[in-house]
C-alpha positions as CSV (number, residue, x, y, z in Angstrom):
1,X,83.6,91.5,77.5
2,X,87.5,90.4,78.2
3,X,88.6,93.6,79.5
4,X,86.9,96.9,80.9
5,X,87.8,99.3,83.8
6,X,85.9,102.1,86.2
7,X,87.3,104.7,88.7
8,X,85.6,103.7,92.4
9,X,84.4,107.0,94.7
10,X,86.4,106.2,96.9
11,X,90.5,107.8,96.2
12,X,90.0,107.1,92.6
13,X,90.9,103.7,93.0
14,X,90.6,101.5,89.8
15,X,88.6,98.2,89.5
16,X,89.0,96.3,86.5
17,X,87.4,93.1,84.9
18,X,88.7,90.7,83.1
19,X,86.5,88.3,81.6
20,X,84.2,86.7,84.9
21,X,87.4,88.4,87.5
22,X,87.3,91.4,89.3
23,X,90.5,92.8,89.9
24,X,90.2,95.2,93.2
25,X,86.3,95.3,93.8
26,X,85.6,99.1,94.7
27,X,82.2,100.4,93.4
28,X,80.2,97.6,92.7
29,X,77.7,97.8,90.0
30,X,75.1,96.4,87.4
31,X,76.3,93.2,85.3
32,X,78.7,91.8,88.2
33,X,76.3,88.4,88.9
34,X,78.5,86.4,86.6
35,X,81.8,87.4,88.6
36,X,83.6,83.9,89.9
37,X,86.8,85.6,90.9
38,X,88.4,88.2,92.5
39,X,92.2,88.9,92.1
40,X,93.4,91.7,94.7
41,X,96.8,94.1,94.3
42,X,96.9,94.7,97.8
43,X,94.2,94.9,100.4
44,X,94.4,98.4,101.7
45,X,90.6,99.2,102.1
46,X,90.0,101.7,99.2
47,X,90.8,98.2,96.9
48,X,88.6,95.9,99.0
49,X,85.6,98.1,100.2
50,X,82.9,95.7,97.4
51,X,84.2,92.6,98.9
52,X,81.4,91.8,101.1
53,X,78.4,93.2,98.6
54,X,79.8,91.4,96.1
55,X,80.0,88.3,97.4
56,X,76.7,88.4,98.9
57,X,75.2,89.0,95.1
58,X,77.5,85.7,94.3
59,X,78.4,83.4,96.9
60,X,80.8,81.5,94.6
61,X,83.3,84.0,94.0
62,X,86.6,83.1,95.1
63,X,89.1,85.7,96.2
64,X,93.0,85.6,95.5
65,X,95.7,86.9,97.9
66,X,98.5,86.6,99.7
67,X,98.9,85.7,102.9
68,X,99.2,88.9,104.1
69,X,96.8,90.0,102.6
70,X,93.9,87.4,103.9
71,X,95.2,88.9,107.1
72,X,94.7,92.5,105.9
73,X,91.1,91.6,104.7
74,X,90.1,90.7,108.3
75,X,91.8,92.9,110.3
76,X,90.4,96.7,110.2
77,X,93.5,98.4,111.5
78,X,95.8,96.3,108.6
79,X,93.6,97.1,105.9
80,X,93.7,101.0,107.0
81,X,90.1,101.2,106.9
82,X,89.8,102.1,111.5
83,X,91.5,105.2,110.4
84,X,88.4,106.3,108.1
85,X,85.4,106.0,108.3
86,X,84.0,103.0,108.5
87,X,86.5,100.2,109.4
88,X,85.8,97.3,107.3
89,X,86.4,93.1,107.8
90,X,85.7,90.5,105.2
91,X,82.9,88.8,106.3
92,X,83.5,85.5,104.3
93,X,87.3,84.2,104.9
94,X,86.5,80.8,103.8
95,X,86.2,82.5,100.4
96,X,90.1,83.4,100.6
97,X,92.3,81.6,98.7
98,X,96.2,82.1,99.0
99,X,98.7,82.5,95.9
100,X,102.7,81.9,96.0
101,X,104.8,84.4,93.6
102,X,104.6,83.2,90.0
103,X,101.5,81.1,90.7
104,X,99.4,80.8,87.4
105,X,95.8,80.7,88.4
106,X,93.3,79.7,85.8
107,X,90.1,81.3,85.6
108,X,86.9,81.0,84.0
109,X,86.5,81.2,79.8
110,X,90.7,79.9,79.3
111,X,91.8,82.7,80.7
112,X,95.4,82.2,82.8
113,X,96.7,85.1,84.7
114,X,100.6,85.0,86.7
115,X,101.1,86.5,90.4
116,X,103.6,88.2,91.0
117,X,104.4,89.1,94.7
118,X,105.4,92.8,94.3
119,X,106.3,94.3,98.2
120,X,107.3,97.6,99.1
121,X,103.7,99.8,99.1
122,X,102.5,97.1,101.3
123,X,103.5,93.0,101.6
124,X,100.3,92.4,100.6
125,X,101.0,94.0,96.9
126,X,100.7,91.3,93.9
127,X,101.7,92.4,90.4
128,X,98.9,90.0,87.9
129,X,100.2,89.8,84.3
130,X,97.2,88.5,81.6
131,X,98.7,88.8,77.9
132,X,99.7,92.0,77.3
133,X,98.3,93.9,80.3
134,X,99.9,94.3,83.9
135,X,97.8,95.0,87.0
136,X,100.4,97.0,89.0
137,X,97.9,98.4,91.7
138,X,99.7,101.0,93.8
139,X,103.0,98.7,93.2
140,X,103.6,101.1,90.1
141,X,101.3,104.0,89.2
142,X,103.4,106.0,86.3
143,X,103.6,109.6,87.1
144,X,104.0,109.2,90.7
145,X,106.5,108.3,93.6
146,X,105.6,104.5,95.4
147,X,104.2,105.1,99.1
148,X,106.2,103.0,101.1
149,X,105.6,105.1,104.7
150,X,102.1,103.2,105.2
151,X,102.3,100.5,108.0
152,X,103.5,97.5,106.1
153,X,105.5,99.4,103.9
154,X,109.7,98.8,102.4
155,X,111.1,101.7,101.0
156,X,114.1,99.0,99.8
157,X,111.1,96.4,98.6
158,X,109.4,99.2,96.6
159,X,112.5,100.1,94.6
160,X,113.0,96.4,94.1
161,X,109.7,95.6,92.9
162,X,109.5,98.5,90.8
163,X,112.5,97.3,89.1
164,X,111.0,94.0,88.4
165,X,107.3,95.6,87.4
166,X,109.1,97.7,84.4
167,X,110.9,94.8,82.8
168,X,107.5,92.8,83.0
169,X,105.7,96.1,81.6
170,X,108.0,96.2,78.5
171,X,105.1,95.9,75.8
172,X,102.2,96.0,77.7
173,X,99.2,98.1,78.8
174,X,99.7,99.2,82.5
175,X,96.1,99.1,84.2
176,X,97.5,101.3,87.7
177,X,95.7,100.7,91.4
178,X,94.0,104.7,90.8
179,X,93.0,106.4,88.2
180,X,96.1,108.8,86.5
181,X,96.6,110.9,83.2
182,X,99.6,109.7,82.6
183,X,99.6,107.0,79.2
184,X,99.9,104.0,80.1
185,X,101.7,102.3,77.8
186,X,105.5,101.7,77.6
């Protein structure tokens, strides 16, 4: 399996897996022993809430962010989660590694996906291209408006970044941070 996706419970975020990475671990289910990476969007809690169980199930999954965004994962208020209902921390930080805008980071299987640091919803927002699909998270979800009023936010970043997610989306799939009825291909 190279590519699949499922809408979480939790405010219809989107996880997706490519090959042996997770891309936003919600809802974790059946089948996700063989996960050796995860690649986060952003690391507002509805994105990151299957962190911990999934690590747990496979202590050798590695977990790509930003810098602000390993902050995010341990820090409850950052992450948003204090303001719900159960604040969440990542319990394994030593399983955090960093990424720099147009890092490549190879992954299991051949596979080569791109960061691309996309700020404005949050600083913690990374665009990942992989062939001809872009994982936009809540960077870019078509059919509706960037939140940029979340702590952490750039109204001037978010326009900027959605200028540069489009001309990366010409010709491919857009796989969005939650789940939306609008196509999503360009």
């Amino acid at each position: 399996m190279l590519y699949s996706s499922h809408t979480n419970s939790l405010f219809s975020s989107v996880s997706y897996r490519l090959g042996r990475a997770l891309i936003d671990p919600g809802d974790v289910w059946k089948g996700f022993d063989c996960i050796s990476s995860v690649l986060l969007t952003h690391a507002h809690f509805d994105h990151i809430y299957g962190l911990n169980n999934l690590v747990e199930r496979n202590p050798k999954v590695l977990v790509y962010t930003n810098l602000i965004g390993a902050e995010m994962l341990v820090d409850a208020k950052l992450n948003m989660s204090y303001y719900h209902e159960t604040p969440y921390i990542f319990n394994h930080p030593e399983k955090i590694r960093i990424v720099e805008n147009n890092e490549e980071i190879y992954l299991d299987a051949g596979l080569t996906v791109r960061a691309v640091i996309t700020p404005g919803h949050n600083g913690s927002c990374i665009t990942w291209l992989f062939d001809d699909l872009i994982f936009t998270g809540d960077s870019y979800i078509p059919g509706i408006k960037i939140i940029s009023t979340l702590p952490g936010g750039n109204k001037q970043q978010a326009k900027e970044s959605l200028e540069l997610i489009m001309n990366l989306a010409t010709g491919r799939r857009i796989c969005p941070g939650h789940k939306t009825s609008i196509s999503s291909k360009l």
